[in-house]
C-alpha positions as CSV (number, residue, x, y, z in Angstrom):
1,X,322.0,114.4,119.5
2,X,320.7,113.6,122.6
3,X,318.5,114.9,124.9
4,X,320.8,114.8,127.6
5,X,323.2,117.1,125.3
6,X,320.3,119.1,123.8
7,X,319.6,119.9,127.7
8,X,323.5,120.7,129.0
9,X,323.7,122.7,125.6
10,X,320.8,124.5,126.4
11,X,321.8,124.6,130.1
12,X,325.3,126.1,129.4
13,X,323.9,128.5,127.3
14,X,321.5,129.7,129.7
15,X,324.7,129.6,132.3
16,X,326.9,131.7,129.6
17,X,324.0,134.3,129.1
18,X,323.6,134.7,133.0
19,X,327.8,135.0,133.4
20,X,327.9,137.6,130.8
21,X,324.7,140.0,132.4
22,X,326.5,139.5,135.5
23,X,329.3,140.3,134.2
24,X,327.8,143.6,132.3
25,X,325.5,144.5,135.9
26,X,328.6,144.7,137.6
27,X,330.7,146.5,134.9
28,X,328.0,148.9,134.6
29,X,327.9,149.3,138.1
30,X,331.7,149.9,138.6
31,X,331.1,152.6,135.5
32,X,328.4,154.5,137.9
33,X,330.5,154.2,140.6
34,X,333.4,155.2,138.8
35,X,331.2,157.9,137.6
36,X,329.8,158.9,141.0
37,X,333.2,159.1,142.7
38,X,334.2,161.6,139.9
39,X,331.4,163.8,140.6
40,X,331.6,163.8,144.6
41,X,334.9,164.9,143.3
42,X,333.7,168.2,140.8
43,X,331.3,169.0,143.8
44,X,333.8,168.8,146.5
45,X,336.4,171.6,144.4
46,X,333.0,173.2,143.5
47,X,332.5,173.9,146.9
48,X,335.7,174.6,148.0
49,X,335.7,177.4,145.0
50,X,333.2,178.7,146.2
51,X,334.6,178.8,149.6
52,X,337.3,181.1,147.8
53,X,335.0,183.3,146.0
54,X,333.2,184.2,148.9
55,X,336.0,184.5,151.1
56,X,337.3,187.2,148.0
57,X,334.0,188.8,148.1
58,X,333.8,189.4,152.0
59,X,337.8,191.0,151.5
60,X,336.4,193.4,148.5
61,X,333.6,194.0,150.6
62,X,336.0,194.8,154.1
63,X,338.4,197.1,151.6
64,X,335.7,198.9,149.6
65,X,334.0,199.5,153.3
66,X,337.8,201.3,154.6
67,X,337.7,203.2,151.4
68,X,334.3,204.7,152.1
69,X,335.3,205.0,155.7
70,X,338.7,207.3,154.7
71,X,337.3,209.1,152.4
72,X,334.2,210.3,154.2
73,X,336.9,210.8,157.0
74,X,338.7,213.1,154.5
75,X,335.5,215.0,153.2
76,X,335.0,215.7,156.8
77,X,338.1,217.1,157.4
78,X,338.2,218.8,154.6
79,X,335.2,220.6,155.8
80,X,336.2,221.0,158.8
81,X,339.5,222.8,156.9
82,X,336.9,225.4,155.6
83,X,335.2,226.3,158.5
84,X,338.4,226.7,160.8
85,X,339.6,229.1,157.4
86,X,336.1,231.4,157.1
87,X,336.7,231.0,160.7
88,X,340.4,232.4,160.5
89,X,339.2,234.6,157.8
90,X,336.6,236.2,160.0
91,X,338.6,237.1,162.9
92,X,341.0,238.7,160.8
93,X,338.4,241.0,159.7
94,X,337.4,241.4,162.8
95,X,340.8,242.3,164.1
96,X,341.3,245.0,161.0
97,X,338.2,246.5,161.9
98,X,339.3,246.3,165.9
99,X,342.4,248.4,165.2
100,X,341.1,250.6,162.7
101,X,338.7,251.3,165.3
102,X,341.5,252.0,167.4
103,X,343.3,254.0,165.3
104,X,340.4,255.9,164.8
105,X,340.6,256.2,168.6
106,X,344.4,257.3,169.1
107,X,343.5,260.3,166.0
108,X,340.8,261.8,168.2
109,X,342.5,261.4,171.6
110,X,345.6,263.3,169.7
111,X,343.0,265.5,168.4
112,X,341.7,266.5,171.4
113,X,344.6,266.5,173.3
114,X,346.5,270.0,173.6
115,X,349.9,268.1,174.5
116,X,350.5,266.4,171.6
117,X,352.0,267.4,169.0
118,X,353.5,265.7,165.8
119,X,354.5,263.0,167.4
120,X,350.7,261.4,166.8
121,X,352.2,261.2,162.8
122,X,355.0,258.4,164.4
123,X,352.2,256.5,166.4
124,X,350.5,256.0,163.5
125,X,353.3,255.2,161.7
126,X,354.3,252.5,164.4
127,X,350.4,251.4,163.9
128,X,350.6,251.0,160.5
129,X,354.0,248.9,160.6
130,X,353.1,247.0,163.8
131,X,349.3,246.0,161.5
132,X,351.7,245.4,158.7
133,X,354.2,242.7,160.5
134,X,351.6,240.8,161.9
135,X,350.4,239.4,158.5
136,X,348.1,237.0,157.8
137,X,350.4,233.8,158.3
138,X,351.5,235.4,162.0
139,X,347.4,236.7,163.3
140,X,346.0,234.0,165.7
């Protein structure tokens, strides 16, 4: 063989080998930007879960906020249910105790009083009856 053809032999191999690393650089190339696209991809629904999750978390957050909200709304009325019934409660005492009082009253003016006669038994009576129709459901 020549040297001419020891040369283009040589030269064409050296041209091969640069063809196929070219060849490999830009098919490894297209791999990372194959690979790169993918992952702009994951990140991209990565974020927009996350969008989601926060989005869900602000709506527990808003719902478990009302709840607290109602039901500190219904302890307070519930309190506020006892005192206006102690309240209730108390001026029914005090109303017993006002027409006992009275009572007491009507006995000793009939007592005392030298015109009355038995008929102090029927306003007691009509005492007693008016106290007991004006029961506990009826008293303001």
């Amino acid at each position: 063989m020549s040297t001419g053809a020891i040369i283009a032999v040589v030269v064409g191999a050296v041209i091969v080998i640069a063809i196929v690393a070219f060849a490999a650089s830009a098919m490894r190339t297209r791999r990372l930007n194959a690979r790169r696209d993918e992952a702009r991809g994951m990140r991209r629904q990565a974020n927009a879960q996350s969008i989601q999750v926060e989005a869900s978390r602000a709506s527990a957050d808003e719902h478990a906020a009302r709840s607290r909200r109602a039901q500190a709304e219904a302890e307070e009325k519930a309190a506020q249910a006892k005192r206006d019934q102690a309240l209730a409660e108390q001026h029914a005492l005090e109303a017993d105790r006002t027409a006992e009082t009275a009572r007491q009253h009507h006995d000793r003016a009939r007592s005392v009083d030298p015109d009355v006669g038995d008929e102090g038994e029927a306003e007691a009576r009509a005492l007693d009856e008016e106290k007991a129709g004006a029961g506990p459901s009826q008293r303001r």
